[in-house]
C-alpha positions in Angstrom: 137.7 -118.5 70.2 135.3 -118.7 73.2 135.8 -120.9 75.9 132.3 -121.9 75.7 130.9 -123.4 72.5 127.1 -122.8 73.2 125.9 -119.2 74.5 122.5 -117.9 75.4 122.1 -114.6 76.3 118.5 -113.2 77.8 116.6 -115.9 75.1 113.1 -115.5 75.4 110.9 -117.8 73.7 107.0 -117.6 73.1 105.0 -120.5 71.8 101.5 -119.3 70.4 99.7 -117.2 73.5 102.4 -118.5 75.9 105.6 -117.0 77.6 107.7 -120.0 77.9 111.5 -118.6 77.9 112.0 -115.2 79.8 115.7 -114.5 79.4 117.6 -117.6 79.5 121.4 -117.5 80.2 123.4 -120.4 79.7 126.9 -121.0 79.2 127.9 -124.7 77.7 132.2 -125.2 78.0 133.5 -126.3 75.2 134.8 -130.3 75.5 133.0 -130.3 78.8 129.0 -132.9 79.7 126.9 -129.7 80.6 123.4 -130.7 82.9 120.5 -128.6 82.4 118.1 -129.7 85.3 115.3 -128.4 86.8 111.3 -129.5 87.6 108.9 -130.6 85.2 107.2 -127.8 83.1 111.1 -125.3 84.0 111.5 -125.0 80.8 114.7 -127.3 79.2 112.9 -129.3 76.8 111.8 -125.4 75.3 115.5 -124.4 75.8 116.6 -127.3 73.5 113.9 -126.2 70.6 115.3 -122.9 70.8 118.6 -123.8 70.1 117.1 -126.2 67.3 115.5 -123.3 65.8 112.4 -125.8 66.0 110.6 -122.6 68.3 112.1 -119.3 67.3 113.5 -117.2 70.1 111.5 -113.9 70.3 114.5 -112.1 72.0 118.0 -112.6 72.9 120.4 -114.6 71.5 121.9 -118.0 70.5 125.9 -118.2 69.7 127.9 -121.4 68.7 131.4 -121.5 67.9 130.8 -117.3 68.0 128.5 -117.0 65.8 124.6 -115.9 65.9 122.5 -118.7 64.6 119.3 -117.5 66.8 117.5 -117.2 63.3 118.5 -120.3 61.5 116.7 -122.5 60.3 116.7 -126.3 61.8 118.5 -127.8 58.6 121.2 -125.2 58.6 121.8 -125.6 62.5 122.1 -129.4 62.1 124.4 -128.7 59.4 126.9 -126.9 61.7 127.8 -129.9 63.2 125.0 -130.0 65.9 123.1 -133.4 66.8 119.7 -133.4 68.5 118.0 -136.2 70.2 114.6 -135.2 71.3 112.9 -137.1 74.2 110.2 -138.9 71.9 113.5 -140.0 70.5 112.4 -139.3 66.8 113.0 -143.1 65.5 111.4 -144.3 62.2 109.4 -147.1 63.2 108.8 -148.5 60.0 112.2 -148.7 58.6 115.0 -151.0 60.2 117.8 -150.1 62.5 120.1 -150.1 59.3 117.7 -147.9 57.6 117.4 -145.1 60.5 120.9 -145.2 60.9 122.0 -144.6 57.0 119.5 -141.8 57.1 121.8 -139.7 59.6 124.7 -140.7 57.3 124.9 -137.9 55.8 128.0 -138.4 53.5 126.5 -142.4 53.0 124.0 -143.4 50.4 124.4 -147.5 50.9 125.0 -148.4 54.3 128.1 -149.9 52.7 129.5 -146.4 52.7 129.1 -145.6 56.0 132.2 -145.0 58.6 133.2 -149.0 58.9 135.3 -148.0 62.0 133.2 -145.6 63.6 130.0 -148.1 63.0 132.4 -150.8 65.4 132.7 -148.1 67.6 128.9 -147.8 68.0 128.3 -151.4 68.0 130.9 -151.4 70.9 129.0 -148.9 73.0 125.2 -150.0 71.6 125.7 -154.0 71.0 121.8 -153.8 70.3 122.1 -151.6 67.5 124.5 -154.2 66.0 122.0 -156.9 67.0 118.8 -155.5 65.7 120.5 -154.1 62.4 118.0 -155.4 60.2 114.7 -155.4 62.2 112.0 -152.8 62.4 112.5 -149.7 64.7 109.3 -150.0 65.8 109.9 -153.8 67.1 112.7 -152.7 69.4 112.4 -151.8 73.4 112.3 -148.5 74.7 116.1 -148.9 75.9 116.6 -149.6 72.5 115.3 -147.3 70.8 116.6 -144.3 72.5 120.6 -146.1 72.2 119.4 -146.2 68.7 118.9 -142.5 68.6 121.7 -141.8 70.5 123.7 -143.9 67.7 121.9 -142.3 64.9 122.9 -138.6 66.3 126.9 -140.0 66.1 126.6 -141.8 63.3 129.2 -138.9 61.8 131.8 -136.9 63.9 129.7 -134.0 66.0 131.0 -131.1 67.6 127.9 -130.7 69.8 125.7 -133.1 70.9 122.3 -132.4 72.4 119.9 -134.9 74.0 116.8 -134.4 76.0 116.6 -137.0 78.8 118.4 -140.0 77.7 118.3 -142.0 80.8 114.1 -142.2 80.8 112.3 -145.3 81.3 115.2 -147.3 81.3 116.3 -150.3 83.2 119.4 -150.0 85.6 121.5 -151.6 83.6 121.0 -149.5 80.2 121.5 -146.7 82.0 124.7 -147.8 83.2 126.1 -148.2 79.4 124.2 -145.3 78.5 126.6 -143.3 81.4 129.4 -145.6 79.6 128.6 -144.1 76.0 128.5 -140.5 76.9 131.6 -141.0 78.8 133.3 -141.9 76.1 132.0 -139.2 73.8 133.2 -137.1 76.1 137.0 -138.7 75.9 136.5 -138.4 72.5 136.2 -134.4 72.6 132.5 -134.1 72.0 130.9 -131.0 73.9 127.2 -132.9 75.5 124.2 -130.7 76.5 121.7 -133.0 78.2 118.3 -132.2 80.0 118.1 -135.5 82.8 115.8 -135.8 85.6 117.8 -138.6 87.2 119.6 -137.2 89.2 122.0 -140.1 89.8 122.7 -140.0 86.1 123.4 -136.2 85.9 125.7 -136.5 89.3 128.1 -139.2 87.8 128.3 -137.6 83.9 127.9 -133.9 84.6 130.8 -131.3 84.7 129.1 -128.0 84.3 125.1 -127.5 85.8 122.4 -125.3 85.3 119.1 -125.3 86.7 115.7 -123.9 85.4 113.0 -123.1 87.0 109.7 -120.9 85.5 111.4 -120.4 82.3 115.4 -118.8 83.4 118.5 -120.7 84.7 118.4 -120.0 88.1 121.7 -121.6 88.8 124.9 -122.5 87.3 128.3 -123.7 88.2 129.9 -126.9 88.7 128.3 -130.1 89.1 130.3 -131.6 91.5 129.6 -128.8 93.9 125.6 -129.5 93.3 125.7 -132.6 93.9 127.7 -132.3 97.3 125.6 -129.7 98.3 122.5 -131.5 99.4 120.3 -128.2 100.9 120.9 -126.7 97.4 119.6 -129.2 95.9 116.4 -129.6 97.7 116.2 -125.7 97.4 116.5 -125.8 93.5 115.0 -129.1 92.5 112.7 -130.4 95.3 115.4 -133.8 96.2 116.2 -135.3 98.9 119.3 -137.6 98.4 
């Protein structure tokens, strides 16, 4: 068995007329938070579609747990364990909290059957989720909403979870249980790939880093050595910290 769980060798990815991906290597360690940072417009949010099969790669390839799945289909990707939370967060704003939750439940019809323990767990790390259980989606904040996708994508056990800048538009103090939450998925033996542009965020959660820039990875390695390494990172993402 690999030592990484997620591998992309030379991915390229085209999106109608447009070259987006142009050989994309990354490497995500099994167990381990992997950052994938870079400017707007580098190419992550692509990256993550790609791996979603929700934009077929045009070349290369895409390996989890050692197996091709770089011609999947999105359904049968999910279905290998794999949790996506896209940046518009992908809530149902016309059903309640309960109601979006249950529909990630997999193994639940009646939210009666779902994980009793696991649901605690959530309410632990989320207490909004808990709070709002029977209101509209839609009603909720924007912190809300995206720890109510974040709850939704754990609803059941994942082996990988991928999320597309979880930290954005949120208040301090979200963000700190949002650092809280991922930490403790993390204990819990879940591998994370996230795309962040707060670089705070990524510096405190991050074990592995890569860094995109016009479409490849243009650096990876460890994050602590990034983020002690202030030249590199105003060479690879602009900062100044």
């Amino acid at each position: 068995m690999s030592q990484n769980l997620l591998e992309l060798s030379g991915v390229h990815t085209h999106i109608g007329a447009y070259h987006i991906l142009h050989g994309v290597d990354l490497a995500v360690p099994r167990g381990q938070l992997t950052m994938l940072l870079g400017r707007n417009g580098a190419g992550k949010t692509t990256t993550l579609r790609t791996i979603m099969g929700l934009w077929q790669a045009s070349h290369g390839s895409v390996r989890f747990n050692d197996d091709d799945i770089t011609h999947l289909s999105t359904p049968q990707i999910a279905g290998l364990n794999i949790a996506y939370v896209p940046e518009n967060m992908g809530i149902f704003a016309d059903l309640t909290v309960k109601e979006n939750m249950l529909l990630a439940a997999r193994k639940a019809r009646h939210a009666n059957q779902m994980d009793e323990q696991r649901l605690q767990w959530i309410f632990s790390l989320f207490p909004a989720v808990e709070k709002f259980w029977n209101h509209p989606a839609g009603k909720l904040s924007g912190g809300q909403k995206q720890m109510l996708a974040v709850s939704r994508a754990i609803v059941e056990p994942r082996e990988l979870l991928i999320v597309d800048e979880p930290s954005k538009g949120l208040a301090p103090a979200i963000i700190n249980n949002m650092i809280d939450a991922f930490a403790q998925l993390k204990a819990a033996g879940v591998t994370i790939l996230l795309v962040e542009q707060n670089f705070n965020f990524a510096r405190r959660l991050g074990d592995s880093v890569a860094v995109m820039d016009n479409g490849v990875v243009v650096h990876s390695g460890s994050m602590r050595a990034l983020a002690e390494d202030e030249a590199l990172q105003t060479s690879l993402l602009g900062l100044a910290l």
